[in-house]
ROFI-404105 format. One record per atom (N, C-alpha, C): x, y, z. Coordinates in steps of 0.02 Angstrom, whole numbers, padded with zeros to 5 digits, always signed. Example, Ala and Ser with C-alpha at 12.3 -4.5 7.8 and 13.67 -1.06 7.14 Angstrom:
ROFI-404105
+00660-00284+00390;+00615-00225+00390;+00660-00165+00390;+00642-00112+00354;+00684-00053+00357;+00645+00002+00394;
//
This chain:
ROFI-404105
+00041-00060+00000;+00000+00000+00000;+00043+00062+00000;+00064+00085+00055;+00096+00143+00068;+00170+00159+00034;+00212+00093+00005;+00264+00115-00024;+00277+00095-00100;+00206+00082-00124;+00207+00076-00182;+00221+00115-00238;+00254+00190-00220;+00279+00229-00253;+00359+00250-00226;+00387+00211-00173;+00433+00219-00164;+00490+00177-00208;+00534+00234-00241;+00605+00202-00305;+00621+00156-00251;+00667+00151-00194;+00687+00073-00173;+00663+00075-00088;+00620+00028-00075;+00599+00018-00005;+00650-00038+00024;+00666-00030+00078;+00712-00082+00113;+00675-00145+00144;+00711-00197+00146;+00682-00260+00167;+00716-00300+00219;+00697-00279+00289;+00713-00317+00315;+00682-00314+00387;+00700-00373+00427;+00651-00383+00487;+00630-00321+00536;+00675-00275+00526;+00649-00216+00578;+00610-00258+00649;+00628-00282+00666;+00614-00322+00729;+00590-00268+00783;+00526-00287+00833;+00493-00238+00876;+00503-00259+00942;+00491-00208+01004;+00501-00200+01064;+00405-00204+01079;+00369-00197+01030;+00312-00177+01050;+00258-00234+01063;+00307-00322+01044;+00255-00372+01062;+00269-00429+01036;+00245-00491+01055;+00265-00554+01025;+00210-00543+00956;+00145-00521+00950;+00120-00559+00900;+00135-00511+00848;+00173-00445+00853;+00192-00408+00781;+00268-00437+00763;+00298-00476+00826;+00373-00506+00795;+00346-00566+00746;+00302-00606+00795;+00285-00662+00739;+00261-00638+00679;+00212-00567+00668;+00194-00564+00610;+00269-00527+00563;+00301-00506+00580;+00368-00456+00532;+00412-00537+00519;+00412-00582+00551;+00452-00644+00545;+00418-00689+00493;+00365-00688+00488;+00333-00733+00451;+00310-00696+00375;+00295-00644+00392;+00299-00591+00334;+00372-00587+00290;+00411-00584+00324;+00484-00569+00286;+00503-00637+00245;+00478-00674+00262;+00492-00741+00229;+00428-00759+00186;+00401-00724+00182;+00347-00749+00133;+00364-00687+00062;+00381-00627+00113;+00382-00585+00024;+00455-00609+00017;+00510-00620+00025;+00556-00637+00026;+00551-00687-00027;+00492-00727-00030;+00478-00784-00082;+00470-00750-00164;+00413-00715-00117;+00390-00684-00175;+00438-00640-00245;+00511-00622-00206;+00549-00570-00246;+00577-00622-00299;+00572-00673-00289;+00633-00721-00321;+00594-00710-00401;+00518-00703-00387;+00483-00691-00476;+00509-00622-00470;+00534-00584-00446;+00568-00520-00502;+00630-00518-00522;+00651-00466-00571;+00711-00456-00590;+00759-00436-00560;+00810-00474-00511;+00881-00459-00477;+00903-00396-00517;+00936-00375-00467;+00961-00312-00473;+00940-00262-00518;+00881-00258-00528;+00833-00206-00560;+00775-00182-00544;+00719-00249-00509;+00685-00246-00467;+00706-00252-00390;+00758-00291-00377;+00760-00312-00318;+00854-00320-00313;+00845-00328-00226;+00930-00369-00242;+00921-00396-00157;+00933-00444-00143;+00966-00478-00069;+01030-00469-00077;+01062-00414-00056;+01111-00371-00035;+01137-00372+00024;+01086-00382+00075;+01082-00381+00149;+01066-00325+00189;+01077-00311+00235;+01061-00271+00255;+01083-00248+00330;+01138-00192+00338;+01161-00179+00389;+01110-00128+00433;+01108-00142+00500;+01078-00091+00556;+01128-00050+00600;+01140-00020+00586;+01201+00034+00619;+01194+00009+00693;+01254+00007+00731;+01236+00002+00809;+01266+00084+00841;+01211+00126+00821;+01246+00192+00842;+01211+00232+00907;+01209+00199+00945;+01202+00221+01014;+01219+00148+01057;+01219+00152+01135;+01233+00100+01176;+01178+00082+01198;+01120+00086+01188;+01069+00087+01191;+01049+00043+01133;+01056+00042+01078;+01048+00026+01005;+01093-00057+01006;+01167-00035+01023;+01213-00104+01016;+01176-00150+01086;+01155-00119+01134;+01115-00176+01193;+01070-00216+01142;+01013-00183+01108;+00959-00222+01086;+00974-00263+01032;+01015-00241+00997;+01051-00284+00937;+01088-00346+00970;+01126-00340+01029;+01139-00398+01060;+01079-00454+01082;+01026-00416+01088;+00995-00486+01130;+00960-00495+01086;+00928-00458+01015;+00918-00496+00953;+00967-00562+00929;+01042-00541+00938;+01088-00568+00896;+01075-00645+00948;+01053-00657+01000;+01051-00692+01060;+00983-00743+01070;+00939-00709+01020;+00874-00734+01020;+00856-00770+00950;+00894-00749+00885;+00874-00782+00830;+00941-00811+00796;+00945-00854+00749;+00965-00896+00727;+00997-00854+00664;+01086-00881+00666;+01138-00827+00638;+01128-00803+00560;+01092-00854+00529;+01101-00859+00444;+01026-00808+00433;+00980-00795+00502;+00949-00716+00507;+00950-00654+00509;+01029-00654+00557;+01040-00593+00595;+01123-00615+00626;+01151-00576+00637;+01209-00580+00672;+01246-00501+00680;+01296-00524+00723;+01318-00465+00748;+01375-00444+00692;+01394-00387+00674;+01459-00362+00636;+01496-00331+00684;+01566-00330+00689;+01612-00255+00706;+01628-00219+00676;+01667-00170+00700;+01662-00111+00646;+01681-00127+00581;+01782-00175+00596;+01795-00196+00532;+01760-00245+00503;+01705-00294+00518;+01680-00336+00479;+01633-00307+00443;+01587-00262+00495;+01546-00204+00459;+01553-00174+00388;+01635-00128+00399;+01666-00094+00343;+01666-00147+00277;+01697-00211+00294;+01712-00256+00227;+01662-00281+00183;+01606-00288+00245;+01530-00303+00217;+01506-00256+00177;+01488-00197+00197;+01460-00134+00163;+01498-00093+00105;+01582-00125+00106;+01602-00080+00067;+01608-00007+00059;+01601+00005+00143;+01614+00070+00158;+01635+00088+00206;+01673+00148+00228;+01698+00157+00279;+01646+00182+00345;+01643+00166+00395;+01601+00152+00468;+01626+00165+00503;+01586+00229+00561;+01607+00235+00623;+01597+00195+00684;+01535+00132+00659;+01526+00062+00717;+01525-00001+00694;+01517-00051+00698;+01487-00093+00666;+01411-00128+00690;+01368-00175+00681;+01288-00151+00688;+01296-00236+00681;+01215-00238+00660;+01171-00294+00667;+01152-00322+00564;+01178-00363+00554;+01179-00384+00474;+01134-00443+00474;+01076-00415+00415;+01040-00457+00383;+01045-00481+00341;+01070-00535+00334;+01104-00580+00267;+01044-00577+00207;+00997-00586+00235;+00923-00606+00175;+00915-00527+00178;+00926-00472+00212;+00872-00424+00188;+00909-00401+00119;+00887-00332+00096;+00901-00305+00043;+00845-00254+00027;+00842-00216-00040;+00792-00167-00060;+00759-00187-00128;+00719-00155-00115;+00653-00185-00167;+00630-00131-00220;+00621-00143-00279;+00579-00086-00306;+00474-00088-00304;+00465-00073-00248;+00405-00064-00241;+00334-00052-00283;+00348-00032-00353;+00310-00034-00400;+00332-00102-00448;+00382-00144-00474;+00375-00180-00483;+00353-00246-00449;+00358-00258-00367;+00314-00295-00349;+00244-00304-00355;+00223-00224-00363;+00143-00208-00365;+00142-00231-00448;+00158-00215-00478;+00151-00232-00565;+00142-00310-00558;+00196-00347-00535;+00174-00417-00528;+00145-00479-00512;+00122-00434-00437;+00061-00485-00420;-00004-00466-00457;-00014-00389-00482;-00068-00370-00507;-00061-00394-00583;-00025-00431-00616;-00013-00465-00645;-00055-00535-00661;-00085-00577-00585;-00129-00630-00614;-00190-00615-00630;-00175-00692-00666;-00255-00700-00706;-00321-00652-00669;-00360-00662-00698;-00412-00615-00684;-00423-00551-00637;-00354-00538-00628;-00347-00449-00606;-00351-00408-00657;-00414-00358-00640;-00414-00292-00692;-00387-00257-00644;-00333-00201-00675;-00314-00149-00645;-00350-00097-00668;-00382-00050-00653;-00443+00018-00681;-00386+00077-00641;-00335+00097-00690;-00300+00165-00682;-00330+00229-00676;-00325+00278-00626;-00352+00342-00650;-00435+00340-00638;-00420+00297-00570;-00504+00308-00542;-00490+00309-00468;-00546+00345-00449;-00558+00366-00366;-00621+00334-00362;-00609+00293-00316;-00687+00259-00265;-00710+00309-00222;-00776+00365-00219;-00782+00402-00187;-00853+00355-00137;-00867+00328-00139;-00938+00294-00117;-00926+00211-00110;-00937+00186-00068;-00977+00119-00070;-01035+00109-00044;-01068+00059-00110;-01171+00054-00082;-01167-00026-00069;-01198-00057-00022;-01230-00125+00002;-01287-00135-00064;-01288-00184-00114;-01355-00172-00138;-01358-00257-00185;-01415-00284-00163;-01415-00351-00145;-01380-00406-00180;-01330-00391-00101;-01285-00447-00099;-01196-00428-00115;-01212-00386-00159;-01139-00352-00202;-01120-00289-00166;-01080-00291-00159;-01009-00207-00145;-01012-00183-00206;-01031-00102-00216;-01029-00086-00268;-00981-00009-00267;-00932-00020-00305;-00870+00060-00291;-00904+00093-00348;-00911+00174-00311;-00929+00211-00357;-00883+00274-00357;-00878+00295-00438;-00820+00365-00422;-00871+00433-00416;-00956+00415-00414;-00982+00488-00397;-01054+00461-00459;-01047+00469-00511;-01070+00446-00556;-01086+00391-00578;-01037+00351-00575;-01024+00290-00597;-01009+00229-00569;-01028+00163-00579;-01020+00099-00530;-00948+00087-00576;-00912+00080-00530;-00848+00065-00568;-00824-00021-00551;-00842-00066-00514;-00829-00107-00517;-00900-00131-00471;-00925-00215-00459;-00968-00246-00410;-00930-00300-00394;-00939-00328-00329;-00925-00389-00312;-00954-00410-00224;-00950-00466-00233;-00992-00486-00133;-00938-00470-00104;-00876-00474-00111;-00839-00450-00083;-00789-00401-00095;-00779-00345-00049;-00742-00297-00062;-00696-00270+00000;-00617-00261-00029;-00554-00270+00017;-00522-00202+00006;-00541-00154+00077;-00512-00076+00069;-00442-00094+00108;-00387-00045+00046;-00324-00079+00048;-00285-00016+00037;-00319+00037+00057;-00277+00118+00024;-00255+00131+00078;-00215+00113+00149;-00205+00168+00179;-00247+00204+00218;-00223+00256+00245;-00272+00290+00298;-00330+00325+00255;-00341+00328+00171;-00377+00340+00150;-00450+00321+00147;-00444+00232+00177;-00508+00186+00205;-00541+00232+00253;-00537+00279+00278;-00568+00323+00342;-00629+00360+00288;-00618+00347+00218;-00667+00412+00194;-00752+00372+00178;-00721+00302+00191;-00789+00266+00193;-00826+00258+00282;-00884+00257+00262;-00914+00262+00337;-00908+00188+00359;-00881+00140+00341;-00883+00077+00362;-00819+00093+00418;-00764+00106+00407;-00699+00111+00414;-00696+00178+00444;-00715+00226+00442;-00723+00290+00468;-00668+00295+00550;-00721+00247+00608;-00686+00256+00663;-00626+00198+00668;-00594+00177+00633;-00537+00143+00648;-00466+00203+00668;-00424+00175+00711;-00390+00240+00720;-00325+00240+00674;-00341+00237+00634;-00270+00272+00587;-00230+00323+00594;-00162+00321+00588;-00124+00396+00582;-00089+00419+00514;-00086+00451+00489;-00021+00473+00446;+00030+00468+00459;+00100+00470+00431;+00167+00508+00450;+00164+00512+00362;+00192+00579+00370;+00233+00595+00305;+00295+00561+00298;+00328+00551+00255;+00384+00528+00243;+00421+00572+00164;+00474+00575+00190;+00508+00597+00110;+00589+00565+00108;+00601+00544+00049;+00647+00513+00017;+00679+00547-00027;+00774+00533-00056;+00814+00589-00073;+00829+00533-00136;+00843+00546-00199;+00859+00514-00239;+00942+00561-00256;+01014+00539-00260;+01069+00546-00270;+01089+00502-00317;+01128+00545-00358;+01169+00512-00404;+01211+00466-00394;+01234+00416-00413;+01280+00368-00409;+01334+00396-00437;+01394+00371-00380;+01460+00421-00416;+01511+00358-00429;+01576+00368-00471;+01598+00313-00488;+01631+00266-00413;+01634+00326-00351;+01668+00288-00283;+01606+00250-00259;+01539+00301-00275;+01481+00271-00217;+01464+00211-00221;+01482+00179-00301;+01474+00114-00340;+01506+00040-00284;+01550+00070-00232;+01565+00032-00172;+01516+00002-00130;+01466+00052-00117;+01417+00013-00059;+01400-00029-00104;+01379-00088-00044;+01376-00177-00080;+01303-00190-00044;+01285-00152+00012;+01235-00177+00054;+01181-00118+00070;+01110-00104+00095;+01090-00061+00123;+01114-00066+00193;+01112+00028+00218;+01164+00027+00288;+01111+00102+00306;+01089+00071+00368;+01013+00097+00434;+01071+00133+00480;+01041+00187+00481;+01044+00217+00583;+00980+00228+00592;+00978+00310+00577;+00902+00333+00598;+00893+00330+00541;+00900+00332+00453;+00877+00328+00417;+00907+00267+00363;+00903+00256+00295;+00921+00210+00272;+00954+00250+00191;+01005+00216+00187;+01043+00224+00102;+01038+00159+00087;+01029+00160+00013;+01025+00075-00037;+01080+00098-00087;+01101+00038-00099;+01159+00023-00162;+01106+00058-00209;+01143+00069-00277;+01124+00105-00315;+01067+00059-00369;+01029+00095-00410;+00971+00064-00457;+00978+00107-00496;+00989+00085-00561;+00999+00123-00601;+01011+00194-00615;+01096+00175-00578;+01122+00258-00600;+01088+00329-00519;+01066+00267-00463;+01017+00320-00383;+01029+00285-00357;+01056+00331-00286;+01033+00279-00228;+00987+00327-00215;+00947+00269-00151;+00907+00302-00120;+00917+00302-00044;+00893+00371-00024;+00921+00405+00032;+00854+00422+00087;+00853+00391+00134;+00776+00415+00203;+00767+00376+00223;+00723+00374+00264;+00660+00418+00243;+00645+00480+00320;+00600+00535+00295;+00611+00578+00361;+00530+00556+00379;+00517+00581+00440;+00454+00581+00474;+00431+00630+00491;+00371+00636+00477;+00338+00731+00512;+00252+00695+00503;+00250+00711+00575;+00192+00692+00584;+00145+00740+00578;+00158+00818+00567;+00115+00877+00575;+00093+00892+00489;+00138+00895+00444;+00126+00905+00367;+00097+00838+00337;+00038+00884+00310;-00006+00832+00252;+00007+00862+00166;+00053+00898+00147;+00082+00914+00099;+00111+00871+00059;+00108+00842+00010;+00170+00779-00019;+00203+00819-00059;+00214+00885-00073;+00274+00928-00098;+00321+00925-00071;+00388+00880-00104;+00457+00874-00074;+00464+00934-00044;+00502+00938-00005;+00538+00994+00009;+00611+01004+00029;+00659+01061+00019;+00711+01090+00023;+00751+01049+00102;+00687+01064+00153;+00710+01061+00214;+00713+00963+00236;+00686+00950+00220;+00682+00874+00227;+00744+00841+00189;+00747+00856+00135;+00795+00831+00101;+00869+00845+00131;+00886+00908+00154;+00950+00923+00202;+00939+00899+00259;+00903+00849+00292;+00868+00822+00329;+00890+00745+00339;+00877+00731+00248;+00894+00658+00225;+00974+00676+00246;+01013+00717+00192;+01081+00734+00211;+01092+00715+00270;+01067+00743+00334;+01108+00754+00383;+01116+00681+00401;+01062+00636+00397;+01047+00557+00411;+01117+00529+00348;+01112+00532+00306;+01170+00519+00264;+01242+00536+00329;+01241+00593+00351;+01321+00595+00378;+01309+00545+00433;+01278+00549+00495;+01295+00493+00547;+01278+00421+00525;+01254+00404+00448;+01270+00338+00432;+01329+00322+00417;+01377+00382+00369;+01447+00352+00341;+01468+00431+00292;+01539+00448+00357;+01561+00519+00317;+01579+00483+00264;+01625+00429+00268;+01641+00403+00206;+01609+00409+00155;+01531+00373+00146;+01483+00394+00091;+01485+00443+00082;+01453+00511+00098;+01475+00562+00103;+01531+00593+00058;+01586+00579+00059;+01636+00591+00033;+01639+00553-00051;+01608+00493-00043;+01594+00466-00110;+01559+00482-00148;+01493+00513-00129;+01447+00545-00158;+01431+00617-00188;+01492+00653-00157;+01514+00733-00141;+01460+00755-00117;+01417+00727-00047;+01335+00755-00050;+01354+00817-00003;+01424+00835+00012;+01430+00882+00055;+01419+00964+00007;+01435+00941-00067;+01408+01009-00106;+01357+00998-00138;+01308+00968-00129;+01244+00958-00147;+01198+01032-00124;+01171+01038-00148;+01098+01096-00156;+01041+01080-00127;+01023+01051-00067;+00959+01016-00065;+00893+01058-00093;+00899+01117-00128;+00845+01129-00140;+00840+01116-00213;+00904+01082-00261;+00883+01061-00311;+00883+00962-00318;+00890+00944-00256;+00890+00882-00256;+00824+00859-00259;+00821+00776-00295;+00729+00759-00314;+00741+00703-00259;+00668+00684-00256;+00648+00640-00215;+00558+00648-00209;+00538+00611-00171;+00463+00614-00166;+00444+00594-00080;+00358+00602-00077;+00365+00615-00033;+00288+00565-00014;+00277+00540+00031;+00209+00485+00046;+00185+00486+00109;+00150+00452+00118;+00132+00451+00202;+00119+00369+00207;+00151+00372+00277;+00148+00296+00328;+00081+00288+00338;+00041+00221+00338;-00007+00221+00394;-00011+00159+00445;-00002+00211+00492;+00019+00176+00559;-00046+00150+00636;-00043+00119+00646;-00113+00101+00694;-00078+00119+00766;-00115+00137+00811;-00086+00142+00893;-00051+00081+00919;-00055+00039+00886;-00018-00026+00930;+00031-00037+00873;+00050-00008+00827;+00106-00042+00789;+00089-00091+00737;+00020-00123+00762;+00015-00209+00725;-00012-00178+00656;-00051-00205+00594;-00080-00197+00550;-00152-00217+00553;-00206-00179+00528;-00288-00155+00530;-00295-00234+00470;-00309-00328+00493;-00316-00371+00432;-00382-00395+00465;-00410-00399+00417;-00487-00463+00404;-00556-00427+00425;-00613-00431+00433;-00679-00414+00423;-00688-00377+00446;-00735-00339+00444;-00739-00286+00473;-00829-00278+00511;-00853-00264+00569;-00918-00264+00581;-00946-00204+00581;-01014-00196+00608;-01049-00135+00614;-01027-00116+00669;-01013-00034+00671;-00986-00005+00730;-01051-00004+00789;-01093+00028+00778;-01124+00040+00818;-01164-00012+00835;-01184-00075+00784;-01220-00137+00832;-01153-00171+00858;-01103-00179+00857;-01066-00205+00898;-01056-00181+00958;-01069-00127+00967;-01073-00101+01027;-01123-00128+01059;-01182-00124+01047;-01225-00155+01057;-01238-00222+01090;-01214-00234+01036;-01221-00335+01048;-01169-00343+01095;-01136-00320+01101;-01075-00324+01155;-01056-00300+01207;-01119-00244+01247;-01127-00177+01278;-01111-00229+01345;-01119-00287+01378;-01115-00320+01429;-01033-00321+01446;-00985-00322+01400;-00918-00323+01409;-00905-00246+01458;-00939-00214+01446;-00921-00148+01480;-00928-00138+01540;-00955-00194+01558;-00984-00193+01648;-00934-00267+01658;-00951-00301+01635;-00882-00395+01647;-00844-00404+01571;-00766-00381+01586;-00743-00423+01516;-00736-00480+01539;-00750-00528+01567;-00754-00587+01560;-00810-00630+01556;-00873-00599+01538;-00883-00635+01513;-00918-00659+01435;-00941-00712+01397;-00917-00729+01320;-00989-00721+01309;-01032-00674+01271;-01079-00667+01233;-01095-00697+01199;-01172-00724+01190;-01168-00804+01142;-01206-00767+01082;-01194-00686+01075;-01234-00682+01005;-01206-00672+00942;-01210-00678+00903;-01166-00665+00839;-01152-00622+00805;-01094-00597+00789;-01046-00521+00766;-01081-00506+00710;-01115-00440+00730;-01130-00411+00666;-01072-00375+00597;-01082-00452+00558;-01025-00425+00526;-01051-00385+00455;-01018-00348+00428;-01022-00316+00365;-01024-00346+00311;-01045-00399+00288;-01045-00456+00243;-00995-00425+00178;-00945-00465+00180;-00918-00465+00136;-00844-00399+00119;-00857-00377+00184;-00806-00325+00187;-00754-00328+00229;-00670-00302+00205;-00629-00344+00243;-00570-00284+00230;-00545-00269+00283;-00479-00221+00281;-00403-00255+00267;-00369-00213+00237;-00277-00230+00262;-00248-00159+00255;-00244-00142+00305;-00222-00075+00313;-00159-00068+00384;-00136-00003+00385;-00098-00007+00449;-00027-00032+00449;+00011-00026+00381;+00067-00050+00390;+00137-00014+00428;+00113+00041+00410;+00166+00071+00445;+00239+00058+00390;+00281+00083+00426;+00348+00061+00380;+00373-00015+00363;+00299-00050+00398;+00332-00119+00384;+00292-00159+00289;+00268-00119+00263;+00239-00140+00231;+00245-00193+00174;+00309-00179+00162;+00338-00225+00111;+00344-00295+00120;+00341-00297+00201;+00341-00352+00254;+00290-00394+00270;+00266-00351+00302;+00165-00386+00323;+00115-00365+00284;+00120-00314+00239;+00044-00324+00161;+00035-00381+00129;+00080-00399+00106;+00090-00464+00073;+00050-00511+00104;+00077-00548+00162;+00039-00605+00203;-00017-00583+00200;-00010-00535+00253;-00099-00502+00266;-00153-00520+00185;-00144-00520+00143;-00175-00532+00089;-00195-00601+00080;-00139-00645+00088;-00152-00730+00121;-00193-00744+00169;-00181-00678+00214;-00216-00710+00287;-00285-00688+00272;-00312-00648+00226;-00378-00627+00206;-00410-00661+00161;-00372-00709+00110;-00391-00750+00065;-00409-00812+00094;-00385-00844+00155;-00385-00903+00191;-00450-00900+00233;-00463-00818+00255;-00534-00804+00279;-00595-00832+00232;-00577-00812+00173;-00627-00799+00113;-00637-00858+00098;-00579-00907+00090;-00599-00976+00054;-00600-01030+00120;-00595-00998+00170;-00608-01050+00222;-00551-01114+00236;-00496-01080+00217;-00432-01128+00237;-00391-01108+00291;-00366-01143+00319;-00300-01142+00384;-00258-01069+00354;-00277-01031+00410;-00217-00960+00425;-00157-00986+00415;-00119-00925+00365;-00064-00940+00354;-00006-00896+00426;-00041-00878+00485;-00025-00871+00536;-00045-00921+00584;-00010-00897+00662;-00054-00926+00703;-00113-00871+00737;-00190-00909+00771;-00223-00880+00766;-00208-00831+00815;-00176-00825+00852;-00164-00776+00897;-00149-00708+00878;-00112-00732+00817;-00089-00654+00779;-00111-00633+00739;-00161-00663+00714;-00262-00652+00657;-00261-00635+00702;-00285-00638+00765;-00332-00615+00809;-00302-00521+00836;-00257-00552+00866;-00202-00472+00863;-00199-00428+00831;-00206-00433+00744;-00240-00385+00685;-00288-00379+00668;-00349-00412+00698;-00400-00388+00667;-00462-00325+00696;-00489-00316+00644;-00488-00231+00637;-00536-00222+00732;-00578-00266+00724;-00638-00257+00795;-00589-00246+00860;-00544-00250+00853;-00475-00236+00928;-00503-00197+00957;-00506-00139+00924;-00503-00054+00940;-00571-00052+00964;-00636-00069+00945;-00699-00054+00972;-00698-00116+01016;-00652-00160+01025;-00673-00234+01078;-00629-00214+01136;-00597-00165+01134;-00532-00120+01193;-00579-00071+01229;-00627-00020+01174;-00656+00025+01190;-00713+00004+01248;-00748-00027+01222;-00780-00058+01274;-00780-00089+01321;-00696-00122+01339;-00697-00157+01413;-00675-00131+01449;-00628-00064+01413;-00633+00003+01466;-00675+00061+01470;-00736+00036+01439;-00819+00074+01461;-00786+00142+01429;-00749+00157+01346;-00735+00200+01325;-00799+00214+01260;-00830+00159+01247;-00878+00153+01204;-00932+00175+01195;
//
């Protein structure tokens, strides 16, 4: 969803502090699109490069240790500075946490390819402003016009799902994000790997690397701007003066440098918004007894939205958990074994937020 216009998105576990069932989902996710890259074109669409995590605070090298301590080496392992340097092909002020499988992706050719099977129409250059219930079928309309029908229908835009009243109160956020596109210089042609602190640089794609991403949670603008981009810069120097020096980004112009600019969408718990979705206000309802005992189990049945089903909420992990999440919504649909465990369906799915609201009588 969200980085489907990004020139190269990075791939790799970004591992969380925020819970077992979003580690299981970024772990099981990374290995499933991970599958998926092998149908694109190496080093044009894609590359398993790897992927270094700077260890640039003591704070940073603690948690990288008890990752390096908790998963299995041909995942994750520790670098030093000089193993760091030889890996990356660049000169380093630490050495960090190396992902052998990760690497960077070109984000529009993944989308080109799965939208690629059989009986996918892609309809370019249309806005769904409306959805009508009307018997039996989901029907998207751009104002005028029914632009597609089906019994089932899967809102998949981002925090943009808020403009339907089905989806309305889910709590979505924005973050802006903007990204720096730099020339490849004949030294920069060294980096071998993508290399993270607070932001991320990728080996080059045809003739760019790519440089970010920044965060601003206050601007809804997607006009690059001057200031972000010297922004990206400054994230460029505490990854590697060396780069830096390869790139000459120290006489760069950021106000004539390109890049673009998108927004995250991020949920309050980190996890991702996957599978059906009910009526807000009879769930409240049918469920109004949780607000006085959450314990105990209501024997009436979820008013669900027939046929309507979210994947939203990725946050920066998207390249990661969209993918599955699409499995784990198809396995709903056709009635086969989760390609999770159910604990972590259960952990993403969208009713959390109104099934929270109510057992702390917020409803």
């Amino acid at each position: 969803e969200e980085a489907s216009g990004n020139p190269q998105g990075v791939l790799y576990l970004k591992l969380s502090a925020h819970g077992t069932a979003l580690s299981q989902m970024i772990l099981s996710g990374f290995g499933y699109t991970r599958r998926l890259l092998e149908h694109l074109q190496r080093g044009v669409d894609w590359d398993g490069c790897g992927v270094l995590q700077l260890a640039f605070s003591a704070k940073e090298a603690e948690r990288q240790a008890q990752l390096s301590e908790a998963f299995a080496e041909d995942l994750l392992h520790v670098l030093d500075q000089p193993q760091a340097e030889a890996r990356s092909g660049i000169g380093l002020a630490c050495g960090g946490l190396f992902y052998p499988q990760g690497g960077w992706v070109h984000p529009p050719a993944l989308c080109r390819w799965q939208a690629s099977a059989p009986k996918i129409e892609v309809q370019a250059h249309h806005e769904v402003l409306e959805l009508r219930r009307i018997d039996g079928q989901w029907q998207a309309w751009d104002g005028e016009r029914c632009l597609a029908s089906a019994p089932v229908v899967i809102l998949a835009s981002a925090a943009e799902i808020k403009r339907f009243d089905a989806a309305a109160d889910l709590p979505l956020k924005r973050i802006r994000g903007q990204i720096t596109r730099l020339s490849q210089t004949a030294h920069s042609q060294a980096l071998r790997t993508v290399v993270c602190a607070e932001g991320y640089v990728a080996p080059a794609r045809l003739g760019e690397h790519t440089l970010g991403a920044s965060f601003d949670f206050k601007n809804d603008d997607l006009t690059p701007t001057a200031a972000e981009h010297a922004g990206n810069l400054q994230m460029l120097e505490q990854i590697s003066a060396d780069l830096v020096e390869r790139l000459d980004a120290s006489t760069l112009d950021p106000a004539h440098l390109q890049g673009r600019a998108a927004f995250r969408c991020t949920s309050p718990d980190y996890l991702p918004i996957v599978g059906p979705l009910a009526e807000s206000q009879a769930f409240t309802q049918a469920y109004s007894a949780l607000s006085k005992d959450a314990r105990q189990v209501p024997d009436c049945p979820c008013p669900w939205l027939d046929g309507l089903y979210i994947n939203s909420g990725h946050g920066s992990r998207g390249l990661i958990t969209a993918p599955l999440s699409g499995e784990l919504i198809a396995a709903w649909l056709d009635n086969e074994p989760l390609p999770l465990p159910r604990s972590v369906a259960e952990a993403c799915h969208p009713n959390r937020f109104a099934l929270r609201a109510l057992v702390r009588g917020k409803a």
